[in-house]
FILUM-795984 format. One record per residue: x, y, z of N, C-alpha, C in turn; residue in three letters; residue number from 1. Coordinates in Angstrom, 1 decimal. Atoms other than C-alpha are relative to their C-alpha. Example, Ala and Ser with C-alpha at 12.3 -4.5 7.8 and 13.67 -1.06 7.14 Angstrom:
FILUM-795984
(site (0.9,-1.2,0.0),(12.3,-4.5,7.8),(0.9,1.2,0.0),ALA,1)
(site (-0.9,-1.1,0.0),(13.7,-1.1,7.1),(-0.8,1.1,0.8),SER,2)
This chain:
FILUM-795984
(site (0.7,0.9,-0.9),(-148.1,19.4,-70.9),(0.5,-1.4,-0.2),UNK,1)
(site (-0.5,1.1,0.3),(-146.7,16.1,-70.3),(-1.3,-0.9,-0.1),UNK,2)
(site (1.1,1.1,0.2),(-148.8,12.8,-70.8),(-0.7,-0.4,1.2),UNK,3)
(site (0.8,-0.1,-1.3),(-149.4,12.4,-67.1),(-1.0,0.9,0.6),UNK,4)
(site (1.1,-1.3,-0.5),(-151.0,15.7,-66.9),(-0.8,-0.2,-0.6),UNK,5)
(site (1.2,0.1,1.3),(-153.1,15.4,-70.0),(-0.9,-0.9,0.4),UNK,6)
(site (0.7,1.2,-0.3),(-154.2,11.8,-68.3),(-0.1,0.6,1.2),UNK,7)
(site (0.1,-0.3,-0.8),(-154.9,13.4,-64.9),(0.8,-0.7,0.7),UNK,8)
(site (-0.3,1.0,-0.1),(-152.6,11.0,-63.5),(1.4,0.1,0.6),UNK,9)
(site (-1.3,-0.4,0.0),(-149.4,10.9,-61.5),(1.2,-0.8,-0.6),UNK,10)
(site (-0.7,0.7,1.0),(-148.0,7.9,-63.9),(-0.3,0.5,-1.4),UNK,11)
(site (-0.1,0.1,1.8),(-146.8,8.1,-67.7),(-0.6,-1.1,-0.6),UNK,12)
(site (0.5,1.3,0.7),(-149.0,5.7,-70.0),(1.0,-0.3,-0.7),UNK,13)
(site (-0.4,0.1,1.4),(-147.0,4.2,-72.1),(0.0,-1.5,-0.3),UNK,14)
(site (0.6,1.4,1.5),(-146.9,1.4,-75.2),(0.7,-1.5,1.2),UNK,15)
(site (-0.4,1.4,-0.6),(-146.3,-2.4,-74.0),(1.6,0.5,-0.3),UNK,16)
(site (-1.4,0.3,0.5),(-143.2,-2.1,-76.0),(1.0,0.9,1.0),UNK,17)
(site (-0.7,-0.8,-0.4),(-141.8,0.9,-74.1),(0.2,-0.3,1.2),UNK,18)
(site (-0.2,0.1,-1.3),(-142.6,-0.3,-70.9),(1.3,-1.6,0.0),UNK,19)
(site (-0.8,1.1,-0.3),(-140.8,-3.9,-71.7),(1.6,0.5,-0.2),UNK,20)
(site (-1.2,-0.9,0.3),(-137.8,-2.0,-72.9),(0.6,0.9,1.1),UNK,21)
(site (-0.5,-0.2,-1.2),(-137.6,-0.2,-69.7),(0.1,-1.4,1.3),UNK,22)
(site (-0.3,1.6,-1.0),(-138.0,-3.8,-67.7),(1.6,-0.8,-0.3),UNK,23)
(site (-0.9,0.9,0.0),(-135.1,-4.9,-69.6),(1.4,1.0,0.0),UNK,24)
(site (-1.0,-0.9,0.1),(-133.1,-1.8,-69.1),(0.1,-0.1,1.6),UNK,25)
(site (-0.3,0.1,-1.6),(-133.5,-2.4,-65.1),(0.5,-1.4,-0.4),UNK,26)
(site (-0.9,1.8,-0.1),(-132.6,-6.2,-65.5),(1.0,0.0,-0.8),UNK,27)
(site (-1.4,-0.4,0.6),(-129.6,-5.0,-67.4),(0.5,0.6,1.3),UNK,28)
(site (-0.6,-0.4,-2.0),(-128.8,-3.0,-63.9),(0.4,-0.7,0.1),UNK,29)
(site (-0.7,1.0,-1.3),(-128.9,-5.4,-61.6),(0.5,-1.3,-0.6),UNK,30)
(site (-1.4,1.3,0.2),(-127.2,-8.1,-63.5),(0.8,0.7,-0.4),UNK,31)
(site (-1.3,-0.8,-0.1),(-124.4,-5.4,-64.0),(0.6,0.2,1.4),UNK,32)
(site (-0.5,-0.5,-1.6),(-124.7,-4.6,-60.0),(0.1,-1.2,0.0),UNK,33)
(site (-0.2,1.6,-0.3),(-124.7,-8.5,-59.7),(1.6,-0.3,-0.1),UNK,34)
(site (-1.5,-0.1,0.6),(-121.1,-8.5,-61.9),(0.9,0.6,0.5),UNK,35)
(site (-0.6,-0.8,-0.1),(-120.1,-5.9,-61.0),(0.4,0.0,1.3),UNK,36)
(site (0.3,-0.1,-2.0),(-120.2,-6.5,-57.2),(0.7,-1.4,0.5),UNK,37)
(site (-0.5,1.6,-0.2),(-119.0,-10.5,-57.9),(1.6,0.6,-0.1),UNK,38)
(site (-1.3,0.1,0.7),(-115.9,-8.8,-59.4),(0.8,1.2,0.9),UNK,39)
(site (-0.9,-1.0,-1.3),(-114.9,-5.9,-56.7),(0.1,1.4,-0.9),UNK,40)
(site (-0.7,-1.1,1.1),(-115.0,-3.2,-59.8),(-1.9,1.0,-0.2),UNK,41)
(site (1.6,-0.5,-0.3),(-118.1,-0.4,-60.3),(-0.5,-0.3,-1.4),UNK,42)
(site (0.6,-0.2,1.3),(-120.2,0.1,-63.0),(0.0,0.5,-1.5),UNK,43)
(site (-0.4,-0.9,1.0),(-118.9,2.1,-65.0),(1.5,-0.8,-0.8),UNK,44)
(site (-1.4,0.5,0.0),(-115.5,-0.1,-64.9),(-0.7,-1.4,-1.0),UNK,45)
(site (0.4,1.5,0.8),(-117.8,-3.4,-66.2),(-1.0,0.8,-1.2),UNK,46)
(site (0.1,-0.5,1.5),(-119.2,-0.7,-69.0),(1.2,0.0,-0.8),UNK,47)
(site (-1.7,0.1,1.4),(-115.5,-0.1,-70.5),(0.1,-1.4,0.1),UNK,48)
(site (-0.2,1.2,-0.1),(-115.0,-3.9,-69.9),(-0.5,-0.7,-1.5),UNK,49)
(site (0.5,0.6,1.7),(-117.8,-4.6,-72.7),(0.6,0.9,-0.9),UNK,50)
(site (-0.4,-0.4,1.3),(-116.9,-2.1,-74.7),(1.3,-0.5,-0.5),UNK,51)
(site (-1.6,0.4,0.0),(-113.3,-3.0,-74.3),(0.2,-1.6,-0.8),UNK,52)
(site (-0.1,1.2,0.5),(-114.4,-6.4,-75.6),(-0.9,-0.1,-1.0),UNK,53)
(site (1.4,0.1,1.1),(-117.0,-5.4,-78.1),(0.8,1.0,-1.9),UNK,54)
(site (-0.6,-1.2,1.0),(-114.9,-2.5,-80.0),(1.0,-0.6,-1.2),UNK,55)
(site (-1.1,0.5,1.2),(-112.6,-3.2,-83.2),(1.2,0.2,0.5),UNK,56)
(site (-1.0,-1.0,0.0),(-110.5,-0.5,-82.2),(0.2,0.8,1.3),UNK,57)
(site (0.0,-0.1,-1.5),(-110.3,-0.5,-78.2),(0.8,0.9,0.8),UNK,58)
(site (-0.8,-1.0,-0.6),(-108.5,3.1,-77.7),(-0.8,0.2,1.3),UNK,59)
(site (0.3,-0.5,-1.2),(-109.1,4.6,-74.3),(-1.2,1.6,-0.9),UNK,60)
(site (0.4,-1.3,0.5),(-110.2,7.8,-76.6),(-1.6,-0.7,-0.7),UNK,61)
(site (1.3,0.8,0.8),(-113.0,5.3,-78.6),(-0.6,-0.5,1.5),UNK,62)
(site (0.8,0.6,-1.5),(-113.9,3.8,-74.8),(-0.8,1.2,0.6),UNK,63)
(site (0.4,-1.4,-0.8),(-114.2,7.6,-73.7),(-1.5,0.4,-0.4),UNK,64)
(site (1.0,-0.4,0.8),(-116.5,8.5,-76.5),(-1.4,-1.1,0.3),UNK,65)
(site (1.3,1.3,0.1),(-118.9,5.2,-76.6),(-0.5,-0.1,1.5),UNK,66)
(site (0.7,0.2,-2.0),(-119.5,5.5,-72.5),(-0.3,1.6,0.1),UNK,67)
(site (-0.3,-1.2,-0.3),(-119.5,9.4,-72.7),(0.5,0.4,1.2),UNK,68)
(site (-1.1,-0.8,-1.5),(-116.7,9.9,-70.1),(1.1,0.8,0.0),UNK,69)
(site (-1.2,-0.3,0.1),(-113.8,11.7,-69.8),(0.8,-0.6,-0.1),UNK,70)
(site (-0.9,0.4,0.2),(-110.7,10.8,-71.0),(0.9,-0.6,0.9),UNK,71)
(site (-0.5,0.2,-0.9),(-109.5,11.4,-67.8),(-0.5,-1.5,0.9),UNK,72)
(site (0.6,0.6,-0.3),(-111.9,9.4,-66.4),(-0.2,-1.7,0.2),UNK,73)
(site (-0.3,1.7,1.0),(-111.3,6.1,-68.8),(1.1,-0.2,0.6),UNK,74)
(site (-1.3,0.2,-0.3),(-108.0,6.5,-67.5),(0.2,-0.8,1.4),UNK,75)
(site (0.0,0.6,-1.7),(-108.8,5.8,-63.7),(-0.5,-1.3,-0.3),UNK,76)
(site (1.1,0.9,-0.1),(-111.5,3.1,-64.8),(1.2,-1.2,-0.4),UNK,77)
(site (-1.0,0.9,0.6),(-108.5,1.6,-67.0),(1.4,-0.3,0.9),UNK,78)
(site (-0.9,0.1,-1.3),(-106.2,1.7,-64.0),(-0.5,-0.7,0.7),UNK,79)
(site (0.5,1.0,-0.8),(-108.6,0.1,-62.1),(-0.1,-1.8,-0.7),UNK,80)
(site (0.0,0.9,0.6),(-109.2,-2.5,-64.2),(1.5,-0.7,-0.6),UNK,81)
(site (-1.5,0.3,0.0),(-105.5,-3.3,-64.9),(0.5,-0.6,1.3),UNK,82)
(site (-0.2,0.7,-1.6),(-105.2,-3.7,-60.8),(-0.3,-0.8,0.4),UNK,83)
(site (1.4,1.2,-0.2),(-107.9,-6.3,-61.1),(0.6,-1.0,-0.8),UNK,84)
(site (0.0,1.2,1.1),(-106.1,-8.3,-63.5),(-0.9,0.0,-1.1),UNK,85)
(site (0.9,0.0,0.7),(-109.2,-7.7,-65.8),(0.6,0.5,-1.3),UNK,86)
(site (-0.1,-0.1,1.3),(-107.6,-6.2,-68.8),(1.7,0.9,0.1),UNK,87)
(site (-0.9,-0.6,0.5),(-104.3,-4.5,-69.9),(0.1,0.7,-1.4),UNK,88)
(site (-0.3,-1.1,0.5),(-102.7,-1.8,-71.7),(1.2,-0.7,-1.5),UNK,89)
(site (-1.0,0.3,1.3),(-101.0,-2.6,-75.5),(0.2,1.0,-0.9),UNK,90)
(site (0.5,-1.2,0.8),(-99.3,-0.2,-77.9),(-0.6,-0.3,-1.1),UNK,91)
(site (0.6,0.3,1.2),(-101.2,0.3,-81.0),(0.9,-0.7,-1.3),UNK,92)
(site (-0.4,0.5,1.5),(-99.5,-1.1,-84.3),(-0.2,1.2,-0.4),UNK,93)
(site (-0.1,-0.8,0.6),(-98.6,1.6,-86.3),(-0.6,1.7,0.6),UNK,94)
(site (0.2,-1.3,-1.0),(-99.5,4.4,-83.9),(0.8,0.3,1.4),UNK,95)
(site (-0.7,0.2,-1.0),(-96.8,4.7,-81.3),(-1.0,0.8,1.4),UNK,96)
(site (0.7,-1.1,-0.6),(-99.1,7.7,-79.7),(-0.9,-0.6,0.8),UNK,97)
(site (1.4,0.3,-0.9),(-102.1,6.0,-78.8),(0.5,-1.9,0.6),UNK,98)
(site (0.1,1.3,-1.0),(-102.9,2.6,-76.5),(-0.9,-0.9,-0.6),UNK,99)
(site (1.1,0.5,0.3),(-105.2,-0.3,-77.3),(0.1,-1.2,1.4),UNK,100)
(site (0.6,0.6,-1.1),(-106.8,-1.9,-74.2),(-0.8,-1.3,-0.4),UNK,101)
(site (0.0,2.1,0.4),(-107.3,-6.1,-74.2),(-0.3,-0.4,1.6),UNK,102)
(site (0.1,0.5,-0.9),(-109.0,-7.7,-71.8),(0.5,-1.1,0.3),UNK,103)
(site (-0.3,1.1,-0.4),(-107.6,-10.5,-69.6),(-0.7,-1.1,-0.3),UNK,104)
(site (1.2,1.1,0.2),(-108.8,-14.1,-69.9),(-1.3,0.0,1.4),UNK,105)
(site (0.5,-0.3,-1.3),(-110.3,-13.0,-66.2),(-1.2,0.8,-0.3),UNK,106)
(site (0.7,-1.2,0.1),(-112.0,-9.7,-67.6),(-0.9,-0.9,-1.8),UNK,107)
(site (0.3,0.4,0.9),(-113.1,-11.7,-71.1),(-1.4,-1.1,0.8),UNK,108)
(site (0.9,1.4,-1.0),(-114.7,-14.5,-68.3),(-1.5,0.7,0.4),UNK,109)
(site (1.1,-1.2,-0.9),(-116.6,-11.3,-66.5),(-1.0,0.6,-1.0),UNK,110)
(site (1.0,-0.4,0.8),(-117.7,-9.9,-69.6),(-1.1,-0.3,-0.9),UNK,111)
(site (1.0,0.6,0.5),(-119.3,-12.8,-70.9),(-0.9,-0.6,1.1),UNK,112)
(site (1.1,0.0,-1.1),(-121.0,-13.2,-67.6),(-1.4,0.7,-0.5),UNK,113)
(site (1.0,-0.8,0.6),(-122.7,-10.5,-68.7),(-0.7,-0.1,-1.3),UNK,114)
(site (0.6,0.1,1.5),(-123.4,-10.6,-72.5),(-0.7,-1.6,-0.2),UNK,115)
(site (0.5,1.1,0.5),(-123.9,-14.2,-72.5),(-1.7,0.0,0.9),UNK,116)
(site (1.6,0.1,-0.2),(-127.3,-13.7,-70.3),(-0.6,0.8,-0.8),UNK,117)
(site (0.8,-0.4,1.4),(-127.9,-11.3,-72.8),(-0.3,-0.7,-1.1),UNK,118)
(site (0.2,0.7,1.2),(-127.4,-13.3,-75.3),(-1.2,-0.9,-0.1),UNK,119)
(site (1.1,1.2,-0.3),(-129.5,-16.2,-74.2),(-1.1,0.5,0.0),UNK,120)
(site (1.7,-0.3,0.1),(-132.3,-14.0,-73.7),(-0.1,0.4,-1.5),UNK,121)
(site (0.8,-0.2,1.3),(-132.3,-12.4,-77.1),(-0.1,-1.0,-0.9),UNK,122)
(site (-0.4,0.8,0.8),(-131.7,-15.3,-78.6),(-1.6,-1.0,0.1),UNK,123)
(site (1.3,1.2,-0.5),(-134.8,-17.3,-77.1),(-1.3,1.2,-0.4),UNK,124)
(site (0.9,-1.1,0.5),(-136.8,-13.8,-77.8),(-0.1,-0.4,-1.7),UNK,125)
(site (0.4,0.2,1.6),(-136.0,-14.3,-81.5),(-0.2,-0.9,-0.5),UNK,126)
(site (0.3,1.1,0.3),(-136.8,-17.7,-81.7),(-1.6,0.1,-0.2),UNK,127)
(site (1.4,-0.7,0.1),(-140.2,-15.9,-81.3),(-0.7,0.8,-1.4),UNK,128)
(site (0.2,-1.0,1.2),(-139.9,-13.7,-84.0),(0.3,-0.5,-1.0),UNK,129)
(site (0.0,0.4,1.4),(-140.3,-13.9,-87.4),(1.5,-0.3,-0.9),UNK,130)
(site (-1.3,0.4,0.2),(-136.3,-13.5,-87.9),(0.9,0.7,1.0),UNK,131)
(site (-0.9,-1.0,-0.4),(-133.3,-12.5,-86.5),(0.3,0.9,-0.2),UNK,132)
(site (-0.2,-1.3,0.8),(-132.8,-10.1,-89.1),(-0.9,1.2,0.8),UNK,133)
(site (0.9,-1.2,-0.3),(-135.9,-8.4,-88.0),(0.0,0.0,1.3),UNK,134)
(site (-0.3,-0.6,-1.7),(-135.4,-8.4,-84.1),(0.8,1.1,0.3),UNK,135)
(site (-1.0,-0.4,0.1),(-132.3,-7.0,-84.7),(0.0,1.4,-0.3),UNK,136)
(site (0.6,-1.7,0.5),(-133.4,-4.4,-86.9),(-1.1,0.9,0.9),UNK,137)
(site (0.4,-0.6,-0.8),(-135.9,-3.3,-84.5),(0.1,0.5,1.1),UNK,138)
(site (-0.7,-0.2,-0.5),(-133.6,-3.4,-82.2),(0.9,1.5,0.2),UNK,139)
(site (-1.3,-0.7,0.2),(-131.0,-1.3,-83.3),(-0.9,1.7,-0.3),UNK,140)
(site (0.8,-1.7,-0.1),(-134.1,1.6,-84.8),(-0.3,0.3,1.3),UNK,141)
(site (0.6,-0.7,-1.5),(-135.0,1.8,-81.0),(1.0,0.7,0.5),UNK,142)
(site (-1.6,-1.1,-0.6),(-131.3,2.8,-79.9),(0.0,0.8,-0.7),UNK,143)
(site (-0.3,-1.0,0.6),(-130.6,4.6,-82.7),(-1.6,1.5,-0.2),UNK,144)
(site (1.4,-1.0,-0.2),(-134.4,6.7,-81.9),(0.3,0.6,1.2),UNK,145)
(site (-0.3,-0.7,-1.5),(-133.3,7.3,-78.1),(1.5,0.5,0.2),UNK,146)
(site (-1.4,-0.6,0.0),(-129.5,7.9,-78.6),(0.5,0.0,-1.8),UNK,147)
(site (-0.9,-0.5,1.0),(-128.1,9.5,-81.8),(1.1,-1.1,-0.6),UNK,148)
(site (-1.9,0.7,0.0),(-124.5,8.2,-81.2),(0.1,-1.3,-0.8),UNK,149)
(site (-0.1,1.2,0.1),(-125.8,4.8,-82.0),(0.5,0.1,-1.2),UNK,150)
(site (0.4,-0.2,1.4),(-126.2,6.0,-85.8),(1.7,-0.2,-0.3),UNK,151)
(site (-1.3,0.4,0.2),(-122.0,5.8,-85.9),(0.3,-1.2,0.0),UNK,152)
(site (-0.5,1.6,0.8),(-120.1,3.0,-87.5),(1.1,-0.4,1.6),UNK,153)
(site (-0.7,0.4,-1.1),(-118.3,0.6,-84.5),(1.2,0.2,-0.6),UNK,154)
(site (-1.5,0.5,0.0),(-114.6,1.2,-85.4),(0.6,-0.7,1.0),UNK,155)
């Protein structure tokens, strides 16, 4: 029985915290449809973007995994975004086999469109909180409680 049935109810109750967490998981949306829509590219294309600019180790195969897409898939997104001027294709150092993907100063511009209003908000959030340390950390147990995956080291 879900929590809406138990509550007679056709809404889910849930905690302050969970509901602001979902407010900032839609205002994550539409400032990605906002970017994403300034820049001619979808959403999925300004997901690899950040990753593309967040990763150590920016293989198409590590972009595939951390977005869960196909390989194939990364491949169109990384086509597209190559067409766009937004990022390019370099071979790895010491791996002739594989690729590492580098954003343009174009796609670097786009993707701090995005992070930097993230930034600013968590940053004005923690100025609230007791520390960074502990935002952060609360932060990160929330991901790593609703997605697994997070629990992996960023290579």
């Amino acid at each position: 029985m879900t929590l809406a049935e138990k509550a007679g109810r056709t809404a889910v109750e849930i905690s302050p915290l969970a509901r602001s967490i979902i407010d900032v998981a839609d205002g994550l949306a539409a400032l990605r449809d906002k970017i994403s829509s300034e820049y001619g590219i979808s959403d999925n294309e300004l997901r690899a973007a950040v990753r593309i600019a967040t990763e150590t180790d920016p293989t198409p195969s590590v972009i595939s995994r951390r977005l869960r897409l196909s390989t194939a898939a990364v491949t169109t997104i990384t086509d597209h975004l190559v067409d766009r001027g937004l990022a390019v294709r370099k071979p790895k150092p010491n791996d002739r086999r594989s690729t590492l993907l580098e954003l343009t100063h174009r796609g670097l511009q786009m993707v701090d469109d995005e992070l930097g209003v993230l930034d600013a908000s968590l940053r004005a959030i923690a100025k609230s909180a007791s520390s960074d340390d502990q935002t952060t950390e609360a932060l990160v147990r929330i991901a790593e409680s609703i997605d697994p995956d997070k629990n992996e080291t960023h290579n």
